[in-house]
C-alpha positions in Angstrom: 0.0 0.0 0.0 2.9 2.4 0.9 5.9 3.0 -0.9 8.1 5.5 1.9 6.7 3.5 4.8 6.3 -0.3 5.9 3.9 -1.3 8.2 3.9 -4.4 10.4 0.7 -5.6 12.6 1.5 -8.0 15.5 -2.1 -8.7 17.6 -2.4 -5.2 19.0 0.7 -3.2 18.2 0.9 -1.5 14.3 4.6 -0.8 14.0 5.2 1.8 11.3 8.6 2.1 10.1 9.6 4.8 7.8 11.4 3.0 5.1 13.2 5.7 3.2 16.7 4.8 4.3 19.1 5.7 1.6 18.1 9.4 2.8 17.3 9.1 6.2 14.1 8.7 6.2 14.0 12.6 5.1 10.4 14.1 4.2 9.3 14.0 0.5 5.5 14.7 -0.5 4.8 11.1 -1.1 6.0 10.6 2.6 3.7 13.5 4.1 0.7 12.4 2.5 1.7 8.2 3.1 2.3 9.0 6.8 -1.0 11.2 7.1 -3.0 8.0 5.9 -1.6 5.6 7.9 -2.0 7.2 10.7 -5.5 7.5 10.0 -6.2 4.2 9.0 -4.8 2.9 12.3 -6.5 5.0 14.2 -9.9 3.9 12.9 -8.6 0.5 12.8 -10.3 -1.3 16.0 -7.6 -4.3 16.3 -4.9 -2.3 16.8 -4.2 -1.1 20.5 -0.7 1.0 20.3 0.7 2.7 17.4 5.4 2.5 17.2 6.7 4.8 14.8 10.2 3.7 14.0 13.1 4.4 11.3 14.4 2.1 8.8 18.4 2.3 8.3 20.6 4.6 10.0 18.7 7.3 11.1 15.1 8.0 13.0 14.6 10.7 10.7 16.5 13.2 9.1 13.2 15.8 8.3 13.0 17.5 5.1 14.2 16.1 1.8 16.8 18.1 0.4 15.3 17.9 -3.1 11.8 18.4 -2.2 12.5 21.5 0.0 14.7 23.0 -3.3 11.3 22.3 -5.1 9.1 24.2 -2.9 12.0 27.0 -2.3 11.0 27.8 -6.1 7.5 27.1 -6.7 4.9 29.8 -6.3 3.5 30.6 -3.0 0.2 29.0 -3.3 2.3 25.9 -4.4 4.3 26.5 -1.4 1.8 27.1 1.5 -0.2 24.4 0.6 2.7 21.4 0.8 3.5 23.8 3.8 0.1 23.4 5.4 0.4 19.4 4.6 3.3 19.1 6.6 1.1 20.6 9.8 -1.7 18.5 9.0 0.7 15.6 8.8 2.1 16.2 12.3 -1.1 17.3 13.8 -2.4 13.4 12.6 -0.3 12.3 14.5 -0.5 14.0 17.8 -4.2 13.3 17.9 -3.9 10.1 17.1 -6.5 8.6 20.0 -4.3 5.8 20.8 -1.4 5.6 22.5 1.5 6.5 19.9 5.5 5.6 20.9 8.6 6.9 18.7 11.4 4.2 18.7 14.4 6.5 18.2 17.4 4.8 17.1 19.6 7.1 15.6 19.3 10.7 14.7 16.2 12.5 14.4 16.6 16.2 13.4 14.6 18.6 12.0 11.2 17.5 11.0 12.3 14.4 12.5 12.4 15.8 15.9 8.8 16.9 15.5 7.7 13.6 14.6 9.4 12.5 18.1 7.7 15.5 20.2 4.2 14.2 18.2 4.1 10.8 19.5 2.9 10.2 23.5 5.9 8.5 24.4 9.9 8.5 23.1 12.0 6.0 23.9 15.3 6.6 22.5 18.8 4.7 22.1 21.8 6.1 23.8 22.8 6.5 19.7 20.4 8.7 18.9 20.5 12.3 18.4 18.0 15.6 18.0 18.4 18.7 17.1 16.1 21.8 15.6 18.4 22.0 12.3 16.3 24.4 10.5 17.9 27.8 11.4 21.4 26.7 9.6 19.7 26.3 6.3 17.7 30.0 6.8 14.6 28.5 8.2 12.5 28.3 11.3 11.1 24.7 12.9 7.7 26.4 12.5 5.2 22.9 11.3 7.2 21.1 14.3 7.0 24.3 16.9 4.3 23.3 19.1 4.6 19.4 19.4 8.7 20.3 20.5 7.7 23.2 22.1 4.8 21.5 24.2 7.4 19.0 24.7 10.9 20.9 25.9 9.0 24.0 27.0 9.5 28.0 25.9 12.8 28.3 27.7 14.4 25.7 26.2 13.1 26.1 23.2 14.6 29.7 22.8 18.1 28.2 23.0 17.8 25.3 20.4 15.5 26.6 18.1 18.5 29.3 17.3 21.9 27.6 17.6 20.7 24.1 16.5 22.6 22.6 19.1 22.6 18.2 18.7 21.0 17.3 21.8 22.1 13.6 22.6 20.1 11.5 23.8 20.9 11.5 27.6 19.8 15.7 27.5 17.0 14.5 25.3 15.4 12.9 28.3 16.5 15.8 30.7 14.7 18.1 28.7 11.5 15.8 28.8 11.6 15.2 25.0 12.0 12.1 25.4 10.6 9.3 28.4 13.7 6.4 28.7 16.8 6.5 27.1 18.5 2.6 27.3 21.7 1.0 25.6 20.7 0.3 21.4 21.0 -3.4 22.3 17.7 -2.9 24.9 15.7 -0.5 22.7 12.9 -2.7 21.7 12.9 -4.2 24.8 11.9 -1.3 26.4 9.4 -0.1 24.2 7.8 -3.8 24.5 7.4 -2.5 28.0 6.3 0.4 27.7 3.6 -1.7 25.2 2.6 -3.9 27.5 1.7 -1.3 30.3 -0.1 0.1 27.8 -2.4 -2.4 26.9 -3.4 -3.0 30.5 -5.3 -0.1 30.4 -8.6 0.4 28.8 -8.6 1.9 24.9 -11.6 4.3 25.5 -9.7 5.4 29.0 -6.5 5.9 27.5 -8.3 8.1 24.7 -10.1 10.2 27.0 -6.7 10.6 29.2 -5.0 12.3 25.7 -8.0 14.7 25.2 -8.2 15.2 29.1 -4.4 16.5 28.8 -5.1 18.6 25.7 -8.0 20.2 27.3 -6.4 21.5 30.8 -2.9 21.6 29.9 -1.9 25.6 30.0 -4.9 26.3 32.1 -5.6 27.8 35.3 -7.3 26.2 37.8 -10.6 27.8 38.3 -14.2 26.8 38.2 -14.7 26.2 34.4 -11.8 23.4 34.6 -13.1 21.8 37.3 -16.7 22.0 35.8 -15.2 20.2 33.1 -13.1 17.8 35.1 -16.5 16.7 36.8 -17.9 16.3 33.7 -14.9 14.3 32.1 -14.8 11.6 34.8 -19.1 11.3 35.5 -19.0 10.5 31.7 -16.9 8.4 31.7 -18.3 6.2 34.5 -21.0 5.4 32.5 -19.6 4.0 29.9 -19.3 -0.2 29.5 -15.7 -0.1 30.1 -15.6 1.9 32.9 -18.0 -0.1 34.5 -16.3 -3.5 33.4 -13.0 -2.1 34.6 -13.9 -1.6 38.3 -16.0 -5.2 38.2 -13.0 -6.7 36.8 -10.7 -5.1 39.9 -13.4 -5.8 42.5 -13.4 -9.3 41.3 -9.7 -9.8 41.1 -9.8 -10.7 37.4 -8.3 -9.0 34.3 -10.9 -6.7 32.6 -12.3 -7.9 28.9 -9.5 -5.6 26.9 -7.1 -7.1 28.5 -8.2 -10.7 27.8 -8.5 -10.0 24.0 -5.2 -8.5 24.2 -4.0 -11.9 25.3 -5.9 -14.2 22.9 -5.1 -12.0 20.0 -1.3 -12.5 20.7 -1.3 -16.0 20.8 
């Protein structure tokens, strides 16, 4: 179905490997709009729990494409803004992904790849990996990628790297809260496997509402409208089916129903 990405299925976990090696896994059209569909497709896929985006190759991601960014440098501004505006929407696919979404960083992710890191829920990286904001050495600005790195690092840090472009290894990745774990290369999927399995202990409509939840009090103050919401987040959610076989299941020391599927569709 894809030609820039490869996508493997295992029970409950879609792996989606950027497959673009010979350039780093480096943004072309074809890889916007491939990556924008898949992500949609797995969201609205049922059978699949957890969403790992990982790189093919050498390299995470090394964020645009030399020869597509020459291309838009000279078309015409309509041209421009709209393969501009695809790169936003490609990124903002991602981040609302409703299920939990983990980046499996391996090697260097700069630029665009970066954003795709500070998109997903989760980063676990390799002690081998790198990041960086690259963008302001070639004359440009990380502007499609400036809130998920942003939301990610914070303002203060993100006055510092956004203008030297500074490579951030992998040990101040995780001190900077861009990314979660940082292990040896030799444990990397290991890890993520973990961080996979805690995941699919929890409930798929509870872990949705817990993204929105965060996107809709993050930044705000704590006053009666958020806790009006708040109240009205949790009551609603308490009357839903899984809710409701959630707290039988723990009251009757038994795994919930989710987490028996997950179990019977890996074996």
């Amino acid at each position: 179905m894809y030609e820039t990405l490869d996508i493997e299925i295992n029970a409950a976990v879609a792996t989606v490997w950027m497959n673009r090696p010979a350039v780093h896994n480096a943004f072309n059209a074809d890889f916007i709009r491939e990556l924008t569909a898949a992500c949609k497709a797995l969201d609205a896929d049922a059978s699949v729990r957890v969403i790992v985006l990982a790189g093919r190759g050498k390299s995470f991601s090394a964020g645009g494409d030399l020869n597509w960014m020459r291309e838009t440098a000279v078309a015409d501004a309509a041209t421009n803004q709209d393969d501009a505006r695809r790169l936003a929407a490609m990124l903002r696919t991602l981040s609302e992904v409703s299920k939990p979404t983990i980046a499996r960083v391996h090697g260097a992710a700069l630029g665009g790849g970066m954003g795709l890191v500070s998109a997903c829920d989760i980063g676990i990286a390799s002690t081998a990996a790198s990041f960086a904001t690259s963008e302001v050495r070639l004359g440009l600005i990380p502007a499609a990628i400036s809130p998920y790195v942003i939301r990610a690092i914070g303002q203060r840090q993100a006055y510092r790297y956004f203008q030297t472009a500074e490579r951030i290894s992998a040990e101040r990745a995780v001190q900077l809260g861009l990314v979660h774990e940082v292990v040896a290369p030799e444990h990397l999927d290991t890890k993520v496997q973990e961080i996979v399995v805690a995941l699919l202990l929890g409930g798929p409509m509870a872990q949705s509402a817990a993204k929105d939840l965060i996107r809709g009090v993050a930044e705000r103050g704590v006053d009666d409208a958020v806790l009006e919401d708040t109240a009205q987040r949790i009551a609603t959610l308490r009357s839903q089916p899984e809710a409701k076989e959630g707290m039988s299941a723990f009251l009757d020391r038994r795994d919930p129903e989710w987490v028996a599927l997950n179990a019977k569709a890996d074996s």
